[in-house]
BALOBA-1460 file (C-alpha; in Angstrom, 3 decimals):
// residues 135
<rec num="1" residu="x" x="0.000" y="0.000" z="0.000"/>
<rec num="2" residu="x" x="1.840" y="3.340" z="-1.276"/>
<rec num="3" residu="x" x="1.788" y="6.277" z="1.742"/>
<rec num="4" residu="x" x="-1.030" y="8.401" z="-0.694"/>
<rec num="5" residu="x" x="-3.286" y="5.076" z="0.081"/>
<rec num="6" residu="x" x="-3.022" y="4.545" z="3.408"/>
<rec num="7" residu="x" x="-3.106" y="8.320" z="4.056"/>
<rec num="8" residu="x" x="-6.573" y="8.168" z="2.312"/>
<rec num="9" residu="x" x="-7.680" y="5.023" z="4.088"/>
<rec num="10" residu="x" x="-7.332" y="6.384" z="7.424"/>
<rec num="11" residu="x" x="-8.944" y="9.449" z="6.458"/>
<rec num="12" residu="x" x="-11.898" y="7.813" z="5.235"/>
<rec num="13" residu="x" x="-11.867" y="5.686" z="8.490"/>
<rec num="14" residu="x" x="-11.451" y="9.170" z="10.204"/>
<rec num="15" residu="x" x="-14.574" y="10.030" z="8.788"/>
<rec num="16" residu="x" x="-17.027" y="6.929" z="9.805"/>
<rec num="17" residu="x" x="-15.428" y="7.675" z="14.054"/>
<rec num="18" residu="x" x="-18.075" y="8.591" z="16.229"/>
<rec num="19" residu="x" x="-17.855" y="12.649" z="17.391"/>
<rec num="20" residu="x" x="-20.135" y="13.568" z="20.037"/>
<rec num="21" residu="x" x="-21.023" y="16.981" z="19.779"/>
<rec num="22" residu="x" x="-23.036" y="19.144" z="22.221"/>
<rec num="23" residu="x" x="-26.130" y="20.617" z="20.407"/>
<rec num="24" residu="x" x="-27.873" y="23.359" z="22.527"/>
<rec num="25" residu="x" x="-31.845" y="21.907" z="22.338"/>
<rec num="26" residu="x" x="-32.516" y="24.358" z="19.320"/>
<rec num="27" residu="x" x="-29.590" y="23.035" z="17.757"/>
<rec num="28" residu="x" x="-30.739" y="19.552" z="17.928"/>
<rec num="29" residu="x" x="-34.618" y="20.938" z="17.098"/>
<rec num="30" residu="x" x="-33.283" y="22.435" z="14.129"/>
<rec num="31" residu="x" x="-31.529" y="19.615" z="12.624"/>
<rec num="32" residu="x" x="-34.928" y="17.025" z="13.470"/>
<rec num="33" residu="x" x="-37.069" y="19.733" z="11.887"/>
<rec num="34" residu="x" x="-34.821" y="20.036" z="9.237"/>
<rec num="35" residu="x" x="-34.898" y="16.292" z="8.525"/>
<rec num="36" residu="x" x="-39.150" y="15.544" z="8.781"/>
<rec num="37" residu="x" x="-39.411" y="18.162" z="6.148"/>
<rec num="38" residu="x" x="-37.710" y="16.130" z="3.351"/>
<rec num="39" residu="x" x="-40.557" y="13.638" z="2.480"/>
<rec num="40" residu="x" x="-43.123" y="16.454" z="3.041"/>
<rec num="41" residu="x" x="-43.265" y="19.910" z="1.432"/>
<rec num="42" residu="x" x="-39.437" y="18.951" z="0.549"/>
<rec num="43" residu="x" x="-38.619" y="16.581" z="-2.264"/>
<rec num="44" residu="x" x="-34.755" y="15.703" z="-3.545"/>
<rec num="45" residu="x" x="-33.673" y="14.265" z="-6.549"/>
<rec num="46" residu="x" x="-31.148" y="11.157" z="-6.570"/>
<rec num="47" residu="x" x="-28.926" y="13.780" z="-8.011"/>
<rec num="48" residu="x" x="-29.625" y="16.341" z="-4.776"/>
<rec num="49" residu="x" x="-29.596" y="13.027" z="-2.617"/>
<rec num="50" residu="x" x="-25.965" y="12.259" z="-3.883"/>
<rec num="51" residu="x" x="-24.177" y="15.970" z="-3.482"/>
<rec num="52" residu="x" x="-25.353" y="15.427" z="0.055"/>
<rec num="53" residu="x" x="-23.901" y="12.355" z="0.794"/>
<rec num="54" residu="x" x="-26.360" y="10.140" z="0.240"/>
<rec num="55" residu="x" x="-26.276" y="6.985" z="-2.210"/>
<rec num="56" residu="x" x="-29.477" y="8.972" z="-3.409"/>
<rec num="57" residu="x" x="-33.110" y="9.429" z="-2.469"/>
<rec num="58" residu="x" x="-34.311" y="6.079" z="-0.756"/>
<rec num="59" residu="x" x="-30.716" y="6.026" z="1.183"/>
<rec num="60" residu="x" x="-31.417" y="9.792" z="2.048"/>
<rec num="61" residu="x" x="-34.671" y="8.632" z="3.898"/>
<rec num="62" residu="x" x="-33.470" y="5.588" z="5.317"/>
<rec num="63" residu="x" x="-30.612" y="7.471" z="6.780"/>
<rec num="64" residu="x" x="-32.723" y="10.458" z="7.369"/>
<rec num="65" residu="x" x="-34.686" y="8.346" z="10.113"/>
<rec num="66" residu="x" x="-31.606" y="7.024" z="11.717"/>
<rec num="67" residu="x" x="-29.864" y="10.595" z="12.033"/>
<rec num="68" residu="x" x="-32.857" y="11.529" z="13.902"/>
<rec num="69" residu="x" x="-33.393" y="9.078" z="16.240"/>
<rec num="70" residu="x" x="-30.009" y="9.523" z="16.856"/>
<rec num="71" residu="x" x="-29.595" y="13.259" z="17.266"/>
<rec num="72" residu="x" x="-33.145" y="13.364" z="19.320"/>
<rec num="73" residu="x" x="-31.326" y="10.931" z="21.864"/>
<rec num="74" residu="x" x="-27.898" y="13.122" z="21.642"/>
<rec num="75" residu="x" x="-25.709" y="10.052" z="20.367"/>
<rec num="76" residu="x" x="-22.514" y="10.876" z="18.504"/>
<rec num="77" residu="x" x="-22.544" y="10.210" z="15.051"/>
<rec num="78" residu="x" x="-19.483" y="10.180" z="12.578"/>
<rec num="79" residu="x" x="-18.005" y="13.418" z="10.959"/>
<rec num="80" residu="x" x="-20.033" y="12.257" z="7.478"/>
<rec num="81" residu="x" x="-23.160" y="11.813" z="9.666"/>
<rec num="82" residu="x" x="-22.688" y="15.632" z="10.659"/>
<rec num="83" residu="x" x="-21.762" y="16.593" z="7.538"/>
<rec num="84" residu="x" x="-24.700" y="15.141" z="5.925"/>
<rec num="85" residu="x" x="-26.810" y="16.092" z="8.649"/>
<rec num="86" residu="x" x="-25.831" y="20.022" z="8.000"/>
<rec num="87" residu="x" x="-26.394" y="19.863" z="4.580"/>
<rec num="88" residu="x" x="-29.775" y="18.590" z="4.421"/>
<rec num="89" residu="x" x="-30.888" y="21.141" z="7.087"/>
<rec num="90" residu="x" x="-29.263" y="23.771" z="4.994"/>
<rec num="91" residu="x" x="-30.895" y="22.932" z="1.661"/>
<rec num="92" residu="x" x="-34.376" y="22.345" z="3.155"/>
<rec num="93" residu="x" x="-34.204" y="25.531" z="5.160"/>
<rec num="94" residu="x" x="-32.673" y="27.716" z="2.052"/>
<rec num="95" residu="x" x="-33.702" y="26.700" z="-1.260"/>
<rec num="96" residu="x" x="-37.615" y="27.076" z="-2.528"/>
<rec num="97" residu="x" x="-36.984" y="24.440" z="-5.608"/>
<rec num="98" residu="x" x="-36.095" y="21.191" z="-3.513"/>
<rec num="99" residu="x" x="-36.327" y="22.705" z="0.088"/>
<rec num="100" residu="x" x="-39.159" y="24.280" z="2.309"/>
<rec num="101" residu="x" x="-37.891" y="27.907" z="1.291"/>
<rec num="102" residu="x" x="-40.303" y="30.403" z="1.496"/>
<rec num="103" residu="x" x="-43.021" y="28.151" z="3.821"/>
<rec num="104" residu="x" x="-40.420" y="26.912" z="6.025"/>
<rec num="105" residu="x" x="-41.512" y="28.903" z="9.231"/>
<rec num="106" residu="x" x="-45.242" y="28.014" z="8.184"/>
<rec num="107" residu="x" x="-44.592" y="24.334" z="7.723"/>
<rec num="108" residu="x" x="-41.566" y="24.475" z="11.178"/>
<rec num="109" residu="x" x="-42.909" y="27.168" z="13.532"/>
<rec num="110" residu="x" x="-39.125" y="28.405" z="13.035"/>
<rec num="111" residu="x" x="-38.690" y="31.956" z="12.265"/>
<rec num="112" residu="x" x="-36.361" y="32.354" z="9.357"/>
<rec num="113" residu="x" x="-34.242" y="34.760" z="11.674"/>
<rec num="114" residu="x" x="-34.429" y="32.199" z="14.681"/>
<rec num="115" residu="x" x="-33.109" y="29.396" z="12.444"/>
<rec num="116" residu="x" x="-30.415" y="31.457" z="10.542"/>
<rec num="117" residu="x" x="-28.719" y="32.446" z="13.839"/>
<rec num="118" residu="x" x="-29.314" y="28.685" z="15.566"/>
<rec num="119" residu="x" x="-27.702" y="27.508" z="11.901"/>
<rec num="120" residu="x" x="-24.884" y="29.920" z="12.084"/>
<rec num="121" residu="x" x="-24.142" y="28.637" z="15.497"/>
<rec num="122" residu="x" x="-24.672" y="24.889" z="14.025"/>
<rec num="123" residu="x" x="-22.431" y="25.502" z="11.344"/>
<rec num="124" residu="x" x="-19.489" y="27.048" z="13.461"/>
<rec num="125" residu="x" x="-19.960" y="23.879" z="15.772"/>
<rec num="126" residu="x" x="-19.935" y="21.333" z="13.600"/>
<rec num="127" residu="x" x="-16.941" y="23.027" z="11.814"/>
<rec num="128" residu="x" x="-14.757" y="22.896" z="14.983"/>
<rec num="129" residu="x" x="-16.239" y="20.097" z="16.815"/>
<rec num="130" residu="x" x="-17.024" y="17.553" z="13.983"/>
<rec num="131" residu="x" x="-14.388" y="18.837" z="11.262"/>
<rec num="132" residu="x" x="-17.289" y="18.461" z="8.470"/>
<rec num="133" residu="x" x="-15.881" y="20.602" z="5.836"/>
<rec num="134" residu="x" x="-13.185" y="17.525" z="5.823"/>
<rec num="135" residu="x" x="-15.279" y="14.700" z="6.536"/>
């Protein structure tokens, strides 16, 4: 195995680790919000799915249950977990072609300037705490 391919093994490994992180309780309502609106007003494409980080939309929803069951009971969950986890929340919240958009705080009860501040805060966690932008 040359250095380059072990280097990239145990960064993939890396990856899959468990990371607990310590989501404040909007953090963690965000993110389960953010999830039970894919399926509903929110619909992705296996092409959406897959620049996520999912093998595409039936993995997204499969996975999409786990994630929350496992952020609602505060377990850790690997750096691609996060990462995928942030993502999804982000598109829902953001876009008005695939997410929630404009009827997210009808469909949530979230005020778009409640969850923009609890996302910043997400996204600066998960950045230190979780290293997603390298997961």
């Amino acid at each position: 195995m040359t250095e380059t391919t072990l280097s990239d093994a145990r960064a993939a490994h890396a990856a899959e680790d468990p990371v607990s992180v310590d989501l404040t309780d909007a953090e963690r309502h965000l993110l389960v919000r953010g999830f039970s609106e894919w399926g509903g007003p929110a619909h992705a494409t296996d092409a959406l799915a897959v620049a996520m980080g999912f093998e595409g939309v039936e993995d997204m929803y499969r996975q999409v249950r786990r994630l929350t069951a496992s952020i609602e009971a505060g377990q850790p969950l690997s750096r691609r977990d996060w990462r995928r986890s942030l993502i999804a929340t982000e598109f829902v919240f953001a876009s008005d072609i695939f997410g929630s958009g404009y009827e997210w705080s009808t469909t949530t009860g979230l005020s778009d300037e409640e969850t923009m501040k609890t996302l910043r805060e997400l996204q600066h966690k998960l950045a230190r705490q979780a290293r997603v932008h390298t997961a």
